[in-house]
Each structure stands twice: as C-alpha cells, then as structure tokens.
Steps between C-alpha positions, in 0.01 A plus 500: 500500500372465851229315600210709479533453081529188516160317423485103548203293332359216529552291194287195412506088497590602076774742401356543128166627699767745652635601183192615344447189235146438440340199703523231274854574380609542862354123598702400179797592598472430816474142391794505320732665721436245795522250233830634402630502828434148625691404121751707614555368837510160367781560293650657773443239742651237246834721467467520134610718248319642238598284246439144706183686561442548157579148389295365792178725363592439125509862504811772335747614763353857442164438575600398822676771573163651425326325734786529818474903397139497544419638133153397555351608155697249327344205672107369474330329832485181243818472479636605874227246567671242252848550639407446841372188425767370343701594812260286718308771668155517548288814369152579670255734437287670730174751454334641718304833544678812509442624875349882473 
C-alpha cells in the first residue's frame, strides 16, 4: 500500500462516537472506560495482584480480571464509582454543553 491509499481521520475527544454507538450509549461508556482505567491504574500503582485486589474490593478474583481486561459491559458506573471510593479516590462529575 503506498501512501496515496492511505486515508488518516480525525477521530474525536470519544472513541464510542468513533465507533458508530448512538450518543447516549457512547457518553456511557465513555464513563466507564475512564472509570475503568483510573481502577486499573490503581491496582497497578499498588503492585497488586488480582487476587489482593480482589480481597481489597471484596470482589472474586475473576471479576477483576474483568476489570484489568477492560470488559466494560460487565461493570455499572455505580459500582466503578463504588470501588473507587473504597480505594480513596475522588470521583467528579462534570456537564457542560456539547460544543457544536
């Protein structure tokens, strides 16, 4: 392939939007994912494995493996919300206008 085929876009502030999910299942997951991540990195930054991680979040060893592989449909923003306040971290919500 040289480069004249090759077409580059411009992708947006929300990879679901990308994707083709419909707006308010795009902001959902949105949520989630970045949710998901910062629970992620925390167990990350702490060293543990998934089963201190597990006991720590009074959660199975599986689920967490759920969460660290980023199978976002098994989690709810209540409960990503839930764990990362049991880990100390602070959630904040923000909303605003769409910009046009």
């Amino acid at each position: 392939m040289n480069q004249e085929e090759l077409k580059v876009t411009q992708g947006s502030q929300n990879v679901f939007d990308d994707l083709g999910f419909a707006p308010e299942d795009s902001q959902n997951l949105r949520i989630k994912a970045d949710l998901m991540l910062n629970l992620r990195s925390f167990i990350q930054s702490k060293g543990w494995t998934q089963q201190k991680a597990a006991q720590f979040f009074g959660e199975t060893q599986p689920r967490i493996s759920d969460l660290m592989t980023g199978d976002i449909e098994r989690f709810s923003i209540d409960k990503l919300v839930k764990m990362l306040s049991r880990a100390g971290l602070e959630v904040r919500v923000e909303v605003g206008l769409k910009a046009a």
